[in-house]
Backbone as XML, in Angstrom:
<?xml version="1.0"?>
<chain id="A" units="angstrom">
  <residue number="1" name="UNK">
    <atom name="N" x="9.409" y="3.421" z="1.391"/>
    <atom name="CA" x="10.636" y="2.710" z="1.539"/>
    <atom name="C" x="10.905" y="1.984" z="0.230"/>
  </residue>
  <residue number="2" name="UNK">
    <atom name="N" x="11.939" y="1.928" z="0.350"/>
    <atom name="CA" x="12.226" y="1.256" z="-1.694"/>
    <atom name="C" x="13.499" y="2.009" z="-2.120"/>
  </residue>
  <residue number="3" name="UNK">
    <atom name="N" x="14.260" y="1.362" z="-3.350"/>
    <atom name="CA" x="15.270" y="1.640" z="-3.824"/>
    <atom name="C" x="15.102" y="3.121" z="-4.498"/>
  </residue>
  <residue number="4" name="UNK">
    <atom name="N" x="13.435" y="3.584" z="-4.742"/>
    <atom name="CA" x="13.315" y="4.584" z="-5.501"/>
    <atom name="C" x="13.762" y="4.357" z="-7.261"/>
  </residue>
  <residue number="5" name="UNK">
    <atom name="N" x="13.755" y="2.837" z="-7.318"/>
    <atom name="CA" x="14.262" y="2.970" z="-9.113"/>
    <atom name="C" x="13.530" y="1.679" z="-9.339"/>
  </residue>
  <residue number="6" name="UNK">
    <atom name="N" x="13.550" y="0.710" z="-8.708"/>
    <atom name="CA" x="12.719" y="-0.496" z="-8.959"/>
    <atom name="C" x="11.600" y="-0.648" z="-8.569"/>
  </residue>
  <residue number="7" name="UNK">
    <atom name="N" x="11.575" y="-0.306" z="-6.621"/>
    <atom name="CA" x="10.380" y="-0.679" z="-5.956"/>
    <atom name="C" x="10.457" y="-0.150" z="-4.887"/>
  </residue>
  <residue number="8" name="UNK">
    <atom name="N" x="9.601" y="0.297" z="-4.490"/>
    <atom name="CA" x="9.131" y="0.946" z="-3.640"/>
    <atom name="C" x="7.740" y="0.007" z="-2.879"/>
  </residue>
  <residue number="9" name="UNK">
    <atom name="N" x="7.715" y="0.297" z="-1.454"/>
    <atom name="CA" x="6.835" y="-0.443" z="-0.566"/>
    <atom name="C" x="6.227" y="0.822" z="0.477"/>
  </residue>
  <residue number="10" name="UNK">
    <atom name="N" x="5.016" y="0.198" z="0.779"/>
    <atom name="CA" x="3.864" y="1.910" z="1.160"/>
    <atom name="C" x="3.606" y="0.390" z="2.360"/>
  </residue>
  <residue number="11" name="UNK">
    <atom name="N" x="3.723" y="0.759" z="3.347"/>
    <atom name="CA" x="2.788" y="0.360" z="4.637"/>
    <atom name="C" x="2.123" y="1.586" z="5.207"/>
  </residue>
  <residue number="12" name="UNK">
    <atom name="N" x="0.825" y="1.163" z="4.482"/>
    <atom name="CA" x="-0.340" y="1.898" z="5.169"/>
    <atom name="C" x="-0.266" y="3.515" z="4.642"/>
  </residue>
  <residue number="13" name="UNK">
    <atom name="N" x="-1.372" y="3.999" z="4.713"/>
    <atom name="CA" x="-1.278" y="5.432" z="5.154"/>
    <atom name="C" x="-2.471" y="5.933" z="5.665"/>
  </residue>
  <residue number="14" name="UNK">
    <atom name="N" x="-2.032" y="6.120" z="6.722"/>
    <atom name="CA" x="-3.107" y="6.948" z="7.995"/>
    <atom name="C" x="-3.028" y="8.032" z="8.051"/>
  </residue>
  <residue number="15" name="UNK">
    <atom name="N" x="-4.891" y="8.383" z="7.977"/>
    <atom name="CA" x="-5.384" y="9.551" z="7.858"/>
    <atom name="C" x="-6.384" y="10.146" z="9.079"/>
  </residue>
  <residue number="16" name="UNK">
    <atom name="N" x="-5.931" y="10.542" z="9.947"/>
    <atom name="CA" x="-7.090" y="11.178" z="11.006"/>
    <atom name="C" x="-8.723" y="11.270" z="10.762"/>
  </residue>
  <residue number="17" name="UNK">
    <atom name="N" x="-9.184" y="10.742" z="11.365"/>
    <atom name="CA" x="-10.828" y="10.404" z="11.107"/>
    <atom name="C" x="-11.486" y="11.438" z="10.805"/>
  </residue>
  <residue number="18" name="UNK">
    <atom name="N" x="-10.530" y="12.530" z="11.029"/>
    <atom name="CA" x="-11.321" y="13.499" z="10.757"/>
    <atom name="C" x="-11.309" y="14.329" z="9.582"/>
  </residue>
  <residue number="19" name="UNK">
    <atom name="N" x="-10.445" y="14.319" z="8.976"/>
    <atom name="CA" x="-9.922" y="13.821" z="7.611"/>
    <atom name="C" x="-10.282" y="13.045" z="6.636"/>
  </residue>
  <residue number="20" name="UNK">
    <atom name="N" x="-11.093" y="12.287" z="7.160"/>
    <atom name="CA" x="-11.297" y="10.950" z="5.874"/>
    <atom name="C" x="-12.058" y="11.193" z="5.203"/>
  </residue>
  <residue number="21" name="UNK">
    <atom name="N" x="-12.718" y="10.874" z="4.002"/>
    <atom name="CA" x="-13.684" y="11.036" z="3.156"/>
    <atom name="C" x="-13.447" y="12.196" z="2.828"/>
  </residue>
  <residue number="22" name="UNK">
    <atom name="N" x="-12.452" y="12.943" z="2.529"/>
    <atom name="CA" x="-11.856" y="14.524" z="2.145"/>
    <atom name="C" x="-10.969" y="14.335" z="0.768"/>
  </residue>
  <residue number="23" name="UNK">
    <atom name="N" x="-10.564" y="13.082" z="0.958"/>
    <atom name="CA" x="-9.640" y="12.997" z="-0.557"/>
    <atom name="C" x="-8.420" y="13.484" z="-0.118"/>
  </residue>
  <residue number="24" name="UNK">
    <atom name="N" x="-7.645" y="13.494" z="1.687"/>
    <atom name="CA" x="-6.669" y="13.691" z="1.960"/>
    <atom name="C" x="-5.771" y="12.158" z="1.400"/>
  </residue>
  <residue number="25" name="UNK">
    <atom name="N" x="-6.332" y="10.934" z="1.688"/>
    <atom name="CA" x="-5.596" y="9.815" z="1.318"/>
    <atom name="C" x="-5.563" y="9.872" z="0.135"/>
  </residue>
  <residue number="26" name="UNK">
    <atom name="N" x="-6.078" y="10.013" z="-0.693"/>
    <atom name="CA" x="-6.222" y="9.783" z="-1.820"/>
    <atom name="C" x="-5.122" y="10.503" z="-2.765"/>
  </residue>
  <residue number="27" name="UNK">
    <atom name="N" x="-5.289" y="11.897" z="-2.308"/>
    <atom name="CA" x="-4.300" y="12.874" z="-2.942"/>
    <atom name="C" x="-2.942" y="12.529" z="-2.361"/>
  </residue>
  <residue number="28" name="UNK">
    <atom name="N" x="-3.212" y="12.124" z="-1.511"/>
    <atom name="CA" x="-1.481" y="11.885" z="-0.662"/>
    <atom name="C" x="-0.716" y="10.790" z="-1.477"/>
  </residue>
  <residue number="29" name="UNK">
    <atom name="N" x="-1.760" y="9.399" z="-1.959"/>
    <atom name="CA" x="-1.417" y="8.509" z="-2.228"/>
    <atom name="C" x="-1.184" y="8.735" z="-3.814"/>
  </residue>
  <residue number="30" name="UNK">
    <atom name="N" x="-2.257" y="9.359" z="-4.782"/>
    <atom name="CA" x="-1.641" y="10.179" z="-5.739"/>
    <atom name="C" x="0.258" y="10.826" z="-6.064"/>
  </residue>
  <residue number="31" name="UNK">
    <atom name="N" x="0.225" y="11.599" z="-4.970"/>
    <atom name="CA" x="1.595" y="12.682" z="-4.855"/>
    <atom name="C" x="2.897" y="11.149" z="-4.665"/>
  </residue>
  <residue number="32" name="UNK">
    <atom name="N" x="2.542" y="10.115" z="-3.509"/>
    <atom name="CA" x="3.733" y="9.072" z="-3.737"/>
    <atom name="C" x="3.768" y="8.556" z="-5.087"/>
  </residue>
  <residue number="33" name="UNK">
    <atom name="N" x="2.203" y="8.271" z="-5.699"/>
    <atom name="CA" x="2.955" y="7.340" z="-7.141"/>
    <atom name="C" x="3.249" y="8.404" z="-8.403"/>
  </residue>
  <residue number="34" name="UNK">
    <atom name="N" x="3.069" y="9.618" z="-8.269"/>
    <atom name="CA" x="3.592" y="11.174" z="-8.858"/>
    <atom name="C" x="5.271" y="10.672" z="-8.822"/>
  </residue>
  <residue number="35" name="UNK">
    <atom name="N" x="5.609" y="10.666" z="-7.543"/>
    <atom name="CA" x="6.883" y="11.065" z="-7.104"/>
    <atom name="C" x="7.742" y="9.913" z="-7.995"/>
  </residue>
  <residue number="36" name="UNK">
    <atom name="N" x="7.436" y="8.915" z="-7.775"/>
    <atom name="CA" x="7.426" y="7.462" z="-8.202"/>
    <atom name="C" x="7.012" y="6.964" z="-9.109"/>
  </residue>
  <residue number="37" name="UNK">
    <atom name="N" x="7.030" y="7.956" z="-10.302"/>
    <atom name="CA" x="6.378" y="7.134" z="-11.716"/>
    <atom name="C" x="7.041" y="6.404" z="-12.311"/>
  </residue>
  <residue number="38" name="UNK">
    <atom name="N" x="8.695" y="6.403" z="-12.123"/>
    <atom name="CA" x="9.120" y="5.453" z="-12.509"/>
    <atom name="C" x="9.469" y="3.902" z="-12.202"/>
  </residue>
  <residue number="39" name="UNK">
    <atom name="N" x="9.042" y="3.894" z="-10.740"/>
    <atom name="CA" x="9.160" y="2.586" z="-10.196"/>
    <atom name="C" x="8.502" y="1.590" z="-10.601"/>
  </residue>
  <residue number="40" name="UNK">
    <atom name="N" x="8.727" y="0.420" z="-10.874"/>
    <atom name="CA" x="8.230" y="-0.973" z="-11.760"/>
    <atom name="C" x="7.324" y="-1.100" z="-10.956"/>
  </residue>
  <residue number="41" name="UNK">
    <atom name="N" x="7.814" y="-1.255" z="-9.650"/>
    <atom name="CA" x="6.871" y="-1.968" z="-8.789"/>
    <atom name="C" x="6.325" y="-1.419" z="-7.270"/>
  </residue>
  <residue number="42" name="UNK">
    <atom name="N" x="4.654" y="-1.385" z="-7.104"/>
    <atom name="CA" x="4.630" y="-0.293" z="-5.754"/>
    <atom name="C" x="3.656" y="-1.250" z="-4.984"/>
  </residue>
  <residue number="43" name="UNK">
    <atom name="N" x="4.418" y="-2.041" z="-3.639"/>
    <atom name="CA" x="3.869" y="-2.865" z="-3.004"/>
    <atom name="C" x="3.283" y="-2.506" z="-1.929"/>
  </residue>
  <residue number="44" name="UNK">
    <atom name="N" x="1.953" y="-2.796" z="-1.629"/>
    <atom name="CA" x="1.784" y="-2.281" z="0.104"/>
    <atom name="C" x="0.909" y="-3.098" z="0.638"/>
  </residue>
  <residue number="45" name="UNK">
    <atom name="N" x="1.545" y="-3.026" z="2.089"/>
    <atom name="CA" x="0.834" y="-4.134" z="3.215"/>
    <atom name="C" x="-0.305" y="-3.243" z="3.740"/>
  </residue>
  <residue number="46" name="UNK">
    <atom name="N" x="-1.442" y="-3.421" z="4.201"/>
    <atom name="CA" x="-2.658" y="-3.256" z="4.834"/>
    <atom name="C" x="-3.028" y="-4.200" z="5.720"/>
  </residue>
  <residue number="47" name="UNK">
    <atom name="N" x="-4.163" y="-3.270" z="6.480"/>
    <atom name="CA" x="-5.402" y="-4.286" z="7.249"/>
    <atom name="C" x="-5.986" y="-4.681" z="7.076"/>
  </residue>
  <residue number="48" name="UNK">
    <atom name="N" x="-6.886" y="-6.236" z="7.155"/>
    <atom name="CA" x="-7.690" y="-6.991" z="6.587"/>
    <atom name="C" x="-9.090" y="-6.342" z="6.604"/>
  </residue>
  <residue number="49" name="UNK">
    <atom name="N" x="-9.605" y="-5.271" z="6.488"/>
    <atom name="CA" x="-10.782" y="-5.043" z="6.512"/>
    <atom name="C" x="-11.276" y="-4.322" z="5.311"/>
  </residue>
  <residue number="50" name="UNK">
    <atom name="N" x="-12.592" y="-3.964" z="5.214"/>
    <atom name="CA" x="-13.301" y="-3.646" z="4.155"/>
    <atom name="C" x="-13.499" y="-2.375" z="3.552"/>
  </residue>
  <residue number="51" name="UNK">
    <atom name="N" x="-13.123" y="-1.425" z="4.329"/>
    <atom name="CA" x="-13.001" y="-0.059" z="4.262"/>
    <atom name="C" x="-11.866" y="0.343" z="3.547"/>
  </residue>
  <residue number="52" name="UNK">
    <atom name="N" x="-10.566" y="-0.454" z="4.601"/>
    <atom name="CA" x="-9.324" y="0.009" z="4.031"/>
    <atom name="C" x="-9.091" y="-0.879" z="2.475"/>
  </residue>
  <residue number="53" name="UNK">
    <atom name="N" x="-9.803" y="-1.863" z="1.945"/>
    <atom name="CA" x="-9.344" y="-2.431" z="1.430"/>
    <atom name="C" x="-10.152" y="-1.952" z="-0.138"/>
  </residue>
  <residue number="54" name="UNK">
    <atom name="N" x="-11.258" y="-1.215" z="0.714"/>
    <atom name="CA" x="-12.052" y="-0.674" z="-0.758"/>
    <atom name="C" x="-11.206" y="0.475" z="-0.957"/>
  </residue>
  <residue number="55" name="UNK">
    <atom name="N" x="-10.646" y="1.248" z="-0.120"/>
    <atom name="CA" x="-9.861" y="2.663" z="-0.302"/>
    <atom name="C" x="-9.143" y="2.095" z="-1.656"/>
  </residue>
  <residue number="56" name="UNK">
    <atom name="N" x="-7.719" y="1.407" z="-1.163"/>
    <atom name="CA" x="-6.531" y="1.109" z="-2.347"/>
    <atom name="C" x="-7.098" y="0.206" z="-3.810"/>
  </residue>
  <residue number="57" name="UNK">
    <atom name="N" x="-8.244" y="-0.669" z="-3.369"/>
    <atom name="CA" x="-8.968" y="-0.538" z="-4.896"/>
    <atom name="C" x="-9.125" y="0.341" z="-5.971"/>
  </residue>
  <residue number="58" name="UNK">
    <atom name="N" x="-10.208" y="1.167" z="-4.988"/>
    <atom name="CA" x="-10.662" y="2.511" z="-5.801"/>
    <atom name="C" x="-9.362" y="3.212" z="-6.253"/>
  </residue>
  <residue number="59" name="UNK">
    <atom name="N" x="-8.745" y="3.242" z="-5.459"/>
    <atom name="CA" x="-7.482" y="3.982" z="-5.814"/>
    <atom name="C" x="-6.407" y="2.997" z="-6.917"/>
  </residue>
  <residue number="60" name="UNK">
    <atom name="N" x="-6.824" y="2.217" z="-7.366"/>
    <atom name="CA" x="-5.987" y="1.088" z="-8.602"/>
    <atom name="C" x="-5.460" y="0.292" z="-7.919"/>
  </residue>
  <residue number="61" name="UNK">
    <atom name="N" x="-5.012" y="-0.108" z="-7.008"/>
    <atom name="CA" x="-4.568" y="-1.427" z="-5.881"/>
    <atom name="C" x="-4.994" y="-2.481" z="-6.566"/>
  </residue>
  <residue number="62" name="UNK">
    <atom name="N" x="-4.776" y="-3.741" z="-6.834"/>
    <atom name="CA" x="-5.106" y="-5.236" z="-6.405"/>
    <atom name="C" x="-4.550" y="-6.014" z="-5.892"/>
  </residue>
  <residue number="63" name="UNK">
    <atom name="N" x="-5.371" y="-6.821" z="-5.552"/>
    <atom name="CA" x="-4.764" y="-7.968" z="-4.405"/>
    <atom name="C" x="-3.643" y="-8.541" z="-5.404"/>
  </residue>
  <residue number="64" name="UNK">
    <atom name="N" x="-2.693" y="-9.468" z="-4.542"/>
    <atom name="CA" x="-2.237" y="-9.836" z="-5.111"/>
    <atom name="C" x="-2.738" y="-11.206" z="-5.920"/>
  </residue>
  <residue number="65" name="UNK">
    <atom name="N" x="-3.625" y="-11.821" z="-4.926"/>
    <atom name="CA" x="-4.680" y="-13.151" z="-5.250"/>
    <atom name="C" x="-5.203" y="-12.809" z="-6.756"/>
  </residue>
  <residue number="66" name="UNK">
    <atom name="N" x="-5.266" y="-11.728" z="-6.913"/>
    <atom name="CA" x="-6.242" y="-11.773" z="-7.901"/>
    <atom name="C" x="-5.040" y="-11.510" z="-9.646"/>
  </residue>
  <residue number="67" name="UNK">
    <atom name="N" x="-4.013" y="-11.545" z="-9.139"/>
    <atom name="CA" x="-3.381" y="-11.707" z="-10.453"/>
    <atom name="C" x="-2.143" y="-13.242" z="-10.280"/>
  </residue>
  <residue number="68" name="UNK">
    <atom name="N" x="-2.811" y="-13.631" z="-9.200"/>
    <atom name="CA" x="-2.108" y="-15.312" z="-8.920"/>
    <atom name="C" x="-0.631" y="-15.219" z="-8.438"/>
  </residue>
  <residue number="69" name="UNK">
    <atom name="N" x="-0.420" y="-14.183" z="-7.797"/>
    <atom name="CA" x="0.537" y="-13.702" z="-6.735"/>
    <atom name="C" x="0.390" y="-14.219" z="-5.596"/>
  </residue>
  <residue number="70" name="UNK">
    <atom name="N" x="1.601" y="-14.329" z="-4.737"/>
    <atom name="CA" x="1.345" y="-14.746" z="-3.656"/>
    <atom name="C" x="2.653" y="-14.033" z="-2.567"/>
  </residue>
  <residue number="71" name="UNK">
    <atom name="N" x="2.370" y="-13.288" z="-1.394"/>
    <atom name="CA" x="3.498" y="-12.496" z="-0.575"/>
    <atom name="C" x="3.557" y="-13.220" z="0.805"/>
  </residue>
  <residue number="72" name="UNK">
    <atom name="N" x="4.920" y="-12.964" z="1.326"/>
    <atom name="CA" x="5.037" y="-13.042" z="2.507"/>
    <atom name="C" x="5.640" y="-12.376" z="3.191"/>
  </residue>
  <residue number="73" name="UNK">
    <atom name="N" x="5.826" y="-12.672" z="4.294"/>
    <atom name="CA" x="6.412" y="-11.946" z="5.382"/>
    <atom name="C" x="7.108" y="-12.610" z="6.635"/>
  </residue>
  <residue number="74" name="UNK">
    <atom name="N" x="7.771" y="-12.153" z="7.005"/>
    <atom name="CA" x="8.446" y="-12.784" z="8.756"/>
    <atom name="C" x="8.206" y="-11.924" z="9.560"/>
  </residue>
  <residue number="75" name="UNK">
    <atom name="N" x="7.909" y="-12.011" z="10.787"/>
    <atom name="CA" x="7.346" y="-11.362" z="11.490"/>
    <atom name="C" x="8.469" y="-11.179" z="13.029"/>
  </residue>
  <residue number="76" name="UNK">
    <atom name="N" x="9.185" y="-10.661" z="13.614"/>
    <atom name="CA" x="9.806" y="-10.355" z="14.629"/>
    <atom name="C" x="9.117" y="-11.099" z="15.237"/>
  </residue>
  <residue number="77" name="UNK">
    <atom name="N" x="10.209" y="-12.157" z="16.411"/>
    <atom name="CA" x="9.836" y="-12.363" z="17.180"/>
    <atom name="C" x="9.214" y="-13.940" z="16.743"/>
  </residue>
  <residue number="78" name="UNK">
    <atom name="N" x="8.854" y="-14.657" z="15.811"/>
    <atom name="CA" x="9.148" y="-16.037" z="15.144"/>
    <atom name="C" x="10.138" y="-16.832" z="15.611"/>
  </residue>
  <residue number="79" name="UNK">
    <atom name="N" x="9.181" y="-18.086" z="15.496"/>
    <atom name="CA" x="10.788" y="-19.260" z="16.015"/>
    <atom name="C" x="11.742" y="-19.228" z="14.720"/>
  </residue>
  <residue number="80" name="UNK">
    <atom name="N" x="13.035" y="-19.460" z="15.352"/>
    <atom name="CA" x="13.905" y="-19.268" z="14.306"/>
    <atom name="C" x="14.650" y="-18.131" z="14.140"/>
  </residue>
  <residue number="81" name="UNK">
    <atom name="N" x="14.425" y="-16.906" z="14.672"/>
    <atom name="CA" x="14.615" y="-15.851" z="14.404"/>
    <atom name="C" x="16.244" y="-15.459" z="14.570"/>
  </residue>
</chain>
């Protein structure tokens, strides 16, 4: 999802368990920032855990913490809404 010229945003990408450790995510996630080499910016939300979070590392990801970024979000269904 994204303008395709500035930024682009990746929630998640799920890969069948049976699948994993195949280099299906990997190549998949490859082919979006292929598609997308020109976009400035390629943001994506994940799950807090350790697996998924070593995947988009390895794969060049960083937190945002770690370059003194900070994101948010609203969530459906919030007071206020």
């Amino acid at each position: 999802m994204g303008d395709g010229q500035t930024i682009i945003y990746i929630q998640d990408i799920l890969i069948n368990p049976t699948y994993q450790n195949k280099a299906v995510g990997s190549n998949l996630l490859k082919y979006i920032l292929f598609k997308y080499n020109n976009v400035r910016q390629v943001l994506l939300t994940t799950d807090n855990n350790i697996a998924t979070m070593n995947f988009y590392e390895k794969n060049g990801f960083i937190k945002y913490e770690d370059i003194k970024l900070i994101g948010y979000m609203k969530k459906k269904g919030d007071i206020n809404d």
